[in-house]
C-alpha positions as a Python dict, from the first residue, in 0.01 Angstrom:
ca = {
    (1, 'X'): (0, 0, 0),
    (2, 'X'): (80, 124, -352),
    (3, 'X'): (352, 33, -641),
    (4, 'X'): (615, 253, -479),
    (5, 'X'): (615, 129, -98),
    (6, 'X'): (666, -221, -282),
    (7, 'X'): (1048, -176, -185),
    (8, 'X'): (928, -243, 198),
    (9, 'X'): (911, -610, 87),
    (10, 'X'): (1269, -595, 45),
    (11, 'X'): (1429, -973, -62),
    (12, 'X'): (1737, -958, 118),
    (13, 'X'): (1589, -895, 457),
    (14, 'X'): (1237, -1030, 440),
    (15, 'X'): (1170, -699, 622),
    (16, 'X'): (823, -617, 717),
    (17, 'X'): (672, -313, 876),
    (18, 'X'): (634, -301, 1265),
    (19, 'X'): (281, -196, 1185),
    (20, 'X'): (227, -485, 966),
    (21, 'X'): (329, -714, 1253),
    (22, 'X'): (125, -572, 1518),
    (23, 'X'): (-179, -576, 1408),
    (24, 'X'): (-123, -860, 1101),
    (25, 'X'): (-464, -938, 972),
    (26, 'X'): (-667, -645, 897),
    (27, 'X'): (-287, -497, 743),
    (28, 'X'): (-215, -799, 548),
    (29, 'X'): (-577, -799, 410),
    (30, 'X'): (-550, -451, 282),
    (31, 'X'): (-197, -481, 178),
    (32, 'X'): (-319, -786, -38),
    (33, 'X'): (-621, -625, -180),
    (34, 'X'): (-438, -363, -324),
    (35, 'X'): (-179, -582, -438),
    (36, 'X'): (-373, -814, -626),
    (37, 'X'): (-393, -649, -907),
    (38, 'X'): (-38, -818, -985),
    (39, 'X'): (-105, -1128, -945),
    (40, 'X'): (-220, -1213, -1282),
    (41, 'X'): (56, -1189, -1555),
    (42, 'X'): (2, -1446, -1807),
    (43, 'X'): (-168, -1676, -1476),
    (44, 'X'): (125, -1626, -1211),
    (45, 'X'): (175, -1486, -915),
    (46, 'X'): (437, -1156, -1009),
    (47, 'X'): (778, -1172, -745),
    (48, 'X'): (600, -877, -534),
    (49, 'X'): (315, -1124, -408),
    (50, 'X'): (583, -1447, -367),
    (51, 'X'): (817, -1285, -147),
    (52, 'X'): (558, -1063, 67),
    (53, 'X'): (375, -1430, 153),
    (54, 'X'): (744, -1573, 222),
    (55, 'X'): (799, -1270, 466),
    (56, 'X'): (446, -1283, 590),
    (57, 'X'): (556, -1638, 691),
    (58, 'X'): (860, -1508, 857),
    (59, 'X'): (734, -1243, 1095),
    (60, 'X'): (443, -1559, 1181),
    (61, 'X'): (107, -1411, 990),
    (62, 'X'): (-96, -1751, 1003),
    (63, 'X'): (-83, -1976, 695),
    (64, 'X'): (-479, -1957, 634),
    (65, 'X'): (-471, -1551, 657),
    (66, 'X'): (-202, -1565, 388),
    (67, 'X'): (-423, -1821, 197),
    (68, 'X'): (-718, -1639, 216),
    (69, 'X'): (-545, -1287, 107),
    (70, 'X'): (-340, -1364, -122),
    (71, 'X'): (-517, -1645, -282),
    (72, 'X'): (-278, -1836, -265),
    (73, 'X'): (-326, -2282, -216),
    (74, 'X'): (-117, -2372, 107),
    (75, 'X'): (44, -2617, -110),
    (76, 'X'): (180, -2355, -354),
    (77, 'X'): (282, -2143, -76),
    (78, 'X'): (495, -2460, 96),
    (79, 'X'): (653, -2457, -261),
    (80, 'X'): (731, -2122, -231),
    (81, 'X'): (894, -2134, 136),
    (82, 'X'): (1092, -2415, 3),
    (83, 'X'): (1262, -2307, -330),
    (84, 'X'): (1355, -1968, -93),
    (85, 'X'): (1536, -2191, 170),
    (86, 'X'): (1716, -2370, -98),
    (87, 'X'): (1805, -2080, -361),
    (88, 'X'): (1690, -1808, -139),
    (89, 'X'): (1480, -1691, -431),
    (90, 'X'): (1093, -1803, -505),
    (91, 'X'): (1140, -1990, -824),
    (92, 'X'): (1227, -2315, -852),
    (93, 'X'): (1450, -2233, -1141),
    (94, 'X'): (1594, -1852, -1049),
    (95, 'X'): (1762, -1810, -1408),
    (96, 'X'): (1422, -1829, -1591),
    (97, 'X'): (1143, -1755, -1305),
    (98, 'X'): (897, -2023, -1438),
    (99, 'X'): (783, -1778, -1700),
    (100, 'X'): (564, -2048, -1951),
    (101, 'X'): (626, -1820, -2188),
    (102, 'X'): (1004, -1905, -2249),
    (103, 'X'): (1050, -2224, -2019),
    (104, 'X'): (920, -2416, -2318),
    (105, 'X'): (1213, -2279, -2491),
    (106, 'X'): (1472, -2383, -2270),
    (107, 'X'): (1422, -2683, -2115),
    (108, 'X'): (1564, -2902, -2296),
    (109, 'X'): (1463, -3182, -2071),
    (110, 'X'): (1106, -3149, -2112),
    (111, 'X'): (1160, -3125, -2518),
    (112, 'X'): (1348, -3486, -2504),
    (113, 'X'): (1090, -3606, -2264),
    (114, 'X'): (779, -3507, -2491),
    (115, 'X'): (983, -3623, -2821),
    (116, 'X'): (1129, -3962, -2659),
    (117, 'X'): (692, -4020, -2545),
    (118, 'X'): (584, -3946, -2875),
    (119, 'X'): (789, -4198, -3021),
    (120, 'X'): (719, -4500, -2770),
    (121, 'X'): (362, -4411, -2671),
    (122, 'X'): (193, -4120, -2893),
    (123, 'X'): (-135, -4160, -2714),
    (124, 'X'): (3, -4071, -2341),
    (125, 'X'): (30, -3728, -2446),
    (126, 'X'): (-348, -3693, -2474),
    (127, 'X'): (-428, -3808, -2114),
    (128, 'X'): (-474, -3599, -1818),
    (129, 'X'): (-148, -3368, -1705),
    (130, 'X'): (-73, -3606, -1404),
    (131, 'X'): (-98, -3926, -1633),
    (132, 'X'): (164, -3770, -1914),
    (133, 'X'): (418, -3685, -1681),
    (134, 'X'): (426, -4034, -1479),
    (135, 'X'): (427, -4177, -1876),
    (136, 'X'): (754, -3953, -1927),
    (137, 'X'): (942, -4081, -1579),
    (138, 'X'): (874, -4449, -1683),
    (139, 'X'): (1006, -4434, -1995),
    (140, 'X'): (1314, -4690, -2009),
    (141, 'X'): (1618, -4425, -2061),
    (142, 'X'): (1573, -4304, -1693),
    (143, 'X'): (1646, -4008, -1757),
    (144, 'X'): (1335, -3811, -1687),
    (145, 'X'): (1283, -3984, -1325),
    (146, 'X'): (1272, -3660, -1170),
    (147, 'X'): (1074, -3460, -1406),
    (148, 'X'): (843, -3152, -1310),
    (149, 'X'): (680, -2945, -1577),
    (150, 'X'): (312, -2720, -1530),
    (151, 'X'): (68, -2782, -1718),
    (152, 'X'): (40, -2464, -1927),
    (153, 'X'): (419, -2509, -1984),
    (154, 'X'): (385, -2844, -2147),
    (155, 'X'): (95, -2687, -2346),
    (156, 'X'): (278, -2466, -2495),
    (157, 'X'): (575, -2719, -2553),
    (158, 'X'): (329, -2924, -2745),
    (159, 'X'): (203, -2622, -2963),
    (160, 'X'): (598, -2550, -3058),
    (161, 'X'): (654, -2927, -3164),
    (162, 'X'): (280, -2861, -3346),
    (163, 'X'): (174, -3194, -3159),
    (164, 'X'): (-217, -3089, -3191),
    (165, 'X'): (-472, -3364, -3152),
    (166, 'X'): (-498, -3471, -3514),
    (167, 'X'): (-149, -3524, -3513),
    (168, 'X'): (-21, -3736, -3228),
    (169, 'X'): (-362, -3981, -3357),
    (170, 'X'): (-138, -3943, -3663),
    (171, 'X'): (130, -4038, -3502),
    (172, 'X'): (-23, -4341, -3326),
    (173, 'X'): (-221, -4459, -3657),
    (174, 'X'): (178, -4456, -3876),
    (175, 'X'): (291, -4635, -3562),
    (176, 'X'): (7, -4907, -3601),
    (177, 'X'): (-61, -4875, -4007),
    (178, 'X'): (-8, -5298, -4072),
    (179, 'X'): (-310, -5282, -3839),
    (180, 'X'): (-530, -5060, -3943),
    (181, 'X'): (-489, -5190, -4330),
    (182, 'X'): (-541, -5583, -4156),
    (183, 'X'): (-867, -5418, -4067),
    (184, 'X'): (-909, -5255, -4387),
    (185, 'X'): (-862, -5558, -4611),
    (186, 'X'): (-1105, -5780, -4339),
    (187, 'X'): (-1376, -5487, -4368),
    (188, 'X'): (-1331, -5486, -4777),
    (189, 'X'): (-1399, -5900, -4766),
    (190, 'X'): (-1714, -5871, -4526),
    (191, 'X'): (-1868, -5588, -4731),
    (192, 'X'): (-2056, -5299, -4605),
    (193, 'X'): (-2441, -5492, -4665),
    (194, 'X'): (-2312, -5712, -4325),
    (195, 'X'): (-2232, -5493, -4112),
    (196, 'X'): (-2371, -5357, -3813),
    (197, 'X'): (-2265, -5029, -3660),
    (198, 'X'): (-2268, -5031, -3305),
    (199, 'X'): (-2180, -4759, -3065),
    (200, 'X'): (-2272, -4527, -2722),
    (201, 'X'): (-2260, -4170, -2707),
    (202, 'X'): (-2287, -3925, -2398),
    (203, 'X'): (-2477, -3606, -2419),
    (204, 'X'): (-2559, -3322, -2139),
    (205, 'X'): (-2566, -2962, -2149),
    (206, 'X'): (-2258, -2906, -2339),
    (207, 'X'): (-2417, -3121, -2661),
    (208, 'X'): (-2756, -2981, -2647),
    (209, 'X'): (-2774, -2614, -2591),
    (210, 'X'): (-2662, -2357, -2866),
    (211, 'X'): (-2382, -2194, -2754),
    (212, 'X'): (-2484, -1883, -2972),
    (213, 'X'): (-2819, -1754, -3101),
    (214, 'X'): (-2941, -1593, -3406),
    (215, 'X'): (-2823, -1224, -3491),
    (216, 'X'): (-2730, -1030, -3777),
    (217, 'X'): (-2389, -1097, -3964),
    (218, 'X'): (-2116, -1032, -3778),
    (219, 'X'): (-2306, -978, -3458),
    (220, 'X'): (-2262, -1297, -3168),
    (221, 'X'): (-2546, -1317, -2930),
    (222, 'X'): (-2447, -1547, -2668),
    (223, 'X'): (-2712, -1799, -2542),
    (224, 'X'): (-2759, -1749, -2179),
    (225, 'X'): (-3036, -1848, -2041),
    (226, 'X'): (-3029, -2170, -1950),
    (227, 'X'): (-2702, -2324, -1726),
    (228, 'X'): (-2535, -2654, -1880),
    (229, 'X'): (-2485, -2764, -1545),
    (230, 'X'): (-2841, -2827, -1536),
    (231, 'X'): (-2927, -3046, -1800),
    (232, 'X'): (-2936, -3402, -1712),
    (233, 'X'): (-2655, -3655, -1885),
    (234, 'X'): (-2798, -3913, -2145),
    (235, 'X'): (-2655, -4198, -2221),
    (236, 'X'): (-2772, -4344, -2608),
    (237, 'X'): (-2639, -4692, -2760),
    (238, 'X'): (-2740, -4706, -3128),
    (239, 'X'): (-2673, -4998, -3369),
    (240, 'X'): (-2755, -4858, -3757),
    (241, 'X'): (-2724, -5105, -4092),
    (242, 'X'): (-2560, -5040, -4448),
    (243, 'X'): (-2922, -4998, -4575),
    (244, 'X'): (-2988, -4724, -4377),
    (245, 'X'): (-3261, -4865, -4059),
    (246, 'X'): (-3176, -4801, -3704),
    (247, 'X'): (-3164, -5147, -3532),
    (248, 'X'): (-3149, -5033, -3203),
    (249, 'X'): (-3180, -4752, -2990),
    (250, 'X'): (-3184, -4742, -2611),
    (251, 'X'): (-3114, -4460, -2372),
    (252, 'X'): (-3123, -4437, -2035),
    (253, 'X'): (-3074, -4090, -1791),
    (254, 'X'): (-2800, -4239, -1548),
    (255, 'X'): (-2495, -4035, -1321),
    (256, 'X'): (-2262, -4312, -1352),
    (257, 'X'): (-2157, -4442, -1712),
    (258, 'X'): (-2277, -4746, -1898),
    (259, 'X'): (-2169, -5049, -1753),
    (260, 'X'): (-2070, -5450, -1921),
    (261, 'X'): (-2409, -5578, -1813),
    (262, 'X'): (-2582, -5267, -2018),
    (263, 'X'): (-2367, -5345, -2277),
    (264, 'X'): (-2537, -5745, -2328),
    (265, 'X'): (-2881, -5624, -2248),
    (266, 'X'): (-2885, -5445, -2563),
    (267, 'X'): (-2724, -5694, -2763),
    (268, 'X'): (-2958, -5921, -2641),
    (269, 'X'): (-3240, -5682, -2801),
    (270, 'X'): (-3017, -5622, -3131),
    (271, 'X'): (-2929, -5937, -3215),
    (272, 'X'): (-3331, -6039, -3286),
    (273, 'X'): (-3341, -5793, -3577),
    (274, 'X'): (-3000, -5901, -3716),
    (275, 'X'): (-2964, -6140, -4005),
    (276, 'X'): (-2877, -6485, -4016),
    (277, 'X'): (-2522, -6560, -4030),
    (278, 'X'): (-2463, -6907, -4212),
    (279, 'X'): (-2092, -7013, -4135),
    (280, 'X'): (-1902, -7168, -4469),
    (281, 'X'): (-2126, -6926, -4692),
    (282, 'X'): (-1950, -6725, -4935),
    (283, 'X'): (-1956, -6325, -4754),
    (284, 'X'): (-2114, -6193, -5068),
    (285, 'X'): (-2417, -6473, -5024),
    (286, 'X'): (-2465, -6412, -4651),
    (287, 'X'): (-2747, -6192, -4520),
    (288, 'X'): (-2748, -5865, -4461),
    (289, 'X'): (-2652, -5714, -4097),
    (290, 'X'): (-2531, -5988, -4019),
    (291, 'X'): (-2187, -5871, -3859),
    (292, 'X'): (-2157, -5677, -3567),
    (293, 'X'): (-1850, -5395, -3568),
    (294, 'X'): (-1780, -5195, -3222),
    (295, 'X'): (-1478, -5021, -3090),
    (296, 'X'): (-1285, -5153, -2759),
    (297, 'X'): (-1448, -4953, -2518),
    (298, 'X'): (-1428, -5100, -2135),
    (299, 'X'): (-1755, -5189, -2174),
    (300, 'X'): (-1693, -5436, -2457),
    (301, 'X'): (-1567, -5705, -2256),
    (302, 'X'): (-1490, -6058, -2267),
    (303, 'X'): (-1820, -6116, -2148),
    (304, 'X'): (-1978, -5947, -2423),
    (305, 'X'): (-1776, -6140, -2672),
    (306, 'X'): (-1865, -6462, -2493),
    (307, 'X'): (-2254, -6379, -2543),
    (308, 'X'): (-2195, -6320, -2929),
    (309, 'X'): (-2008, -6651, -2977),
    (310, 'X'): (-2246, -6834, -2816),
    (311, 'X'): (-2577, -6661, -2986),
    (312, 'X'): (-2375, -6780, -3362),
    (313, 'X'): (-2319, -6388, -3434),
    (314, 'X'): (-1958, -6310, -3566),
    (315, 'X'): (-1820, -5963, -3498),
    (316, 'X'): (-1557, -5705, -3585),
    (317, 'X'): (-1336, -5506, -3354),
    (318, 'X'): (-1239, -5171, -3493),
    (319, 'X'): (-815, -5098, -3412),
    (320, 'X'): (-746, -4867, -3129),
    (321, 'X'): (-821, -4493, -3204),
    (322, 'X'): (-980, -4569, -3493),
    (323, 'X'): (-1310, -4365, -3509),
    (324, 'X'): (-1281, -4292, -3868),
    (325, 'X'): (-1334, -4680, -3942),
    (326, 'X'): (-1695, -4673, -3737),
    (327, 'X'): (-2010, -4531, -3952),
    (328, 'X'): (-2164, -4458, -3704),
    (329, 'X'): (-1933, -4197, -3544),
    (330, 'X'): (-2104, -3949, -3846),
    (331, 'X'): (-2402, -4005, -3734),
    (332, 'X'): (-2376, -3914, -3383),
    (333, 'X'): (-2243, -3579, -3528),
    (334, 'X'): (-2583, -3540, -3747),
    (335, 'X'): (-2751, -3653, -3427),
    (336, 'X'): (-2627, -3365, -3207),
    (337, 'X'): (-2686, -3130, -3469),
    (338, 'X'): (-3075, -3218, -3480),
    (339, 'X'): (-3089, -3234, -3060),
    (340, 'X'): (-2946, -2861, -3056),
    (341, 'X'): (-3189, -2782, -3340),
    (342, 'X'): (-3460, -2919, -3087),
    (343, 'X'): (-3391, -2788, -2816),
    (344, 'X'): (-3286, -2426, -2958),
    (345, 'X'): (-3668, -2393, -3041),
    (346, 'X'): (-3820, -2604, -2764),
    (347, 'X'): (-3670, -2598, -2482),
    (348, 'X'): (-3889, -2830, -2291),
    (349, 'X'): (-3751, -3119, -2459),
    (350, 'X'): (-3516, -3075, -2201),
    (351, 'X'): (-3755, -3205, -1945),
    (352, 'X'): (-3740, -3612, -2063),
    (353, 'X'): (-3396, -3634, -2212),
    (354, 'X'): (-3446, -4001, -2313),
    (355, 'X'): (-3684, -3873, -2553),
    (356, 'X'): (-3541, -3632, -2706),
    (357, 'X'): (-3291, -3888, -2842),
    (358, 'X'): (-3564, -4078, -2976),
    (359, 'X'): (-3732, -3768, -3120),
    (360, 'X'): (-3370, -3684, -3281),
    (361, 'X'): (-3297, -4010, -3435),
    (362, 'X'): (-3607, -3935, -3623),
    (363, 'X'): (-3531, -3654, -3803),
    (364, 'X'): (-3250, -3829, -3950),
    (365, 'X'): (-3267, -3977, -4255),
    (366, 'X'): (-3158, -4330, -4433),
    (367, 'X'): (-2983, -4172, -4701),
    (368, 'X'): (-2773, -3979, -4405),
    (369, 'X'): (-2667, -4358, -4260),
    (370, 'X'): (-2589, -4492, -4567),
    (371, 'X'): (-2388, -4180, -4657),
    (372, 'X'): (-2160, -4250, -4350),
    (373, 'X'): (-2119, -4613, -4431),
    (374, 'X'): (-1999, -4496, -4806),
    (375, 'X'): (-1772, -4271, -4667),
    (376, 'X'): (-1627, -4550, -4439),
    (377, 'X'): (-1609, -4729, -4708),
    (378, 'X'): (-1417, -4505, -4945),
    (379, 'X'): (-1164, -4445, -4616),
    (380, 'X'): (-1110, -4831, -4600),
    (381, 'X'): (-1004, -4848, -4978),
    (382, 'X'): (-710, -4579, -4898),
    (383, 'X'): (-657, -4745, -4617),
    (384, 'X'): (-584, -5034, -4769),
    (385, 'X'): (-396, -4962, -5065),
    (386, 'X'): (-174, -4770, -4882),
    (387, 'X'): (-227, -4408, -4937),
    (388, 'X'): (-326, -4282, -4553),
    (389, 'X'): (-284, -4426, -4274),
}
């Protein structure tokens, strides 16, 4: 079936051939195959396609047939049967046809839902799709109860407000600056010589494999030959001091992620190289690493915090979102940078992934660590005074 017998799927009628109806499965299959090549306009399924499954479902073509030609998910196709017996069209919205394109222009709804979030809880609008939009029906005006939005259409809602990334943390950090300059001033009384930089990273195939290889200027050669999928997932918690020495290092190859128990274990090994905190002493008398500072990951829990108070060691918990405050978020990014390196001209280092951490933390130098903790410390002192949040 070409472009000009696509008036047989006529909308009014949901008429179908008799030949279609007879024999409905090889037809349909051939019909679709032909017709595919309309399915993708900007990621949607053109009108053709929606009403020819609607009509398919008429004239009683089984639901898995029409799944299976079409390519369409029975769910989608339910949708589809349902916005034609309410509107008798295929669009939940006949006057703009779902087109992300210009729905992000005129519904206003979904513009006073993402504004309204932004304001009350900047950081919803970086979880998953499904998360967001329960975030925007809970939000006290009641308004948006009933909200429905796609995905790529609240994408592209989000790119015309120019909510990127850096800006709703932005957002979030204004919302919560008395806290982060608390922080600030508590971090500029300590001093960088006692703290102790603790934090876990995650790396598998995405982190260690060069996404593109050598080549002449302007020339990409894209690194195939060895499948992400297939490089195991390594977990690494690193604790690094002011002066430069990695305190501890442990990293295990694990499917699941770290848990509250792995979490003491290595305290319980980092705490014997720390210093000696002497409560009542002057901070600038005290010795060095003698503070722990970690972020409020799940894993940091009350249990953890029980384990420090009872083993004398005081410690620092950074303010939510707040990687910019934690030295040792720059060196992870050095850290991946010498793995790829690695692994880019060895590539059995792949084979033991634990040490291939141990092999990267090597390479990298004091003068790198202590670099991060002077930048930290130059981003407290703005911090603090003020001048960014």
């Amino acid at each position: 079936m070409g472009a000009p017998h696509l008036s047989l799927w006529r909308r009014s009628q949901l008429w179908l051939p008799d030949k279609l109806v007879r024999n409905a499965v090889p037809v349909v299959r051939a019909a679709c195959t032909q017709l595919t090549w309309l399915v993708a306009v900007d990621g949607m399924y053109v009108p053709a396609l929606r009403y020819a499954a609607v009509a398919m479902v008429h004239h009683h073509v089984p639901r898995d047939v029409i799944t299976a030609t079409i390519g369409v998910r029975s769910a989608q196709l339910e949708r589809w049967l349902n916005y034609w017996r309410r509107s008798g069209s295929v669009w939940r919205v006949p006057e703009r046809q779902n087109r992300h394109e210009d729905s992000c222009w005129e519904d206003d709804t979904l513009l006073r839902a993402i504004i309204a979030l932004a304001q009350d809880h900047p950081l919803a609008l970086l979880r998953e799709h499904t998360t967001m939009l329960s975030a925007m029906r809970a939000l006290p005006s009641g308004e948006f109860a009933a909200l429905r939005a796609s995905r790529s259409t609240v994408d592209r809602m989000l790119r015309r407000l120019g909510f990127t990334r850096k800006v709703i943390i932005r957002l979030y950090r204004a919302a919560n600056q008395e806290r982060r300059r608390e922080h600030a001033v508590l971090r500029q009384m300590v001093g960088n010589g006692c703290i102790v930089s603790v934090d876990e990273t995650h790396t598998d195939g995405h982190d260690v494999l060069r996404r593109y290889g050598r080549s002449l200027r302007h020339e990409r050669v894209d690194l195939l030959d060895i499948s992400p999928r297939h490089v195991q997932r390594v977990s690494t918690t690193m604790a690094v001091s002011s002066d430069g020495r990695i305190i501890g290092l442990h990293s295990v190859t694990c499917e699941r992620a770290l848990t509250s128990n792995d979490w003491r274990l290595f305290l319980g090994r980092v705490i014997q190289k720390m210093g000696l905190y002497t409560p009542g002493v002057p901070w600038d008398l005290q010795a060095p690493a003698c503070v722990l500072l970690f972020d409020n990951a799940p894993i940091h829990d009350a249990a953890g915090d029980a384990f420090l108070e009872n083993n004398g060691i005081p410690f620092i918990r950074l303010p939510p979102n707040s990687p910019d405050l934690q030295p040792i978020e720059g060196f992870f990014n050095d850290l991946k940078v010498v793995i790829r390196n690695l692994v880019y001209f060895n590539p059995r280092f792949l084979e033991d992934g634990v040490r291939l951490q141990a092999v990267a933390a090597s390479f990298i130098s004091r003068s790198q660590v202590v670099g991060q903790f002077l930048r930290v410390e130059r981003k407290l002192a703005r911090v603090a005074a003020g001048q960014c949040f």
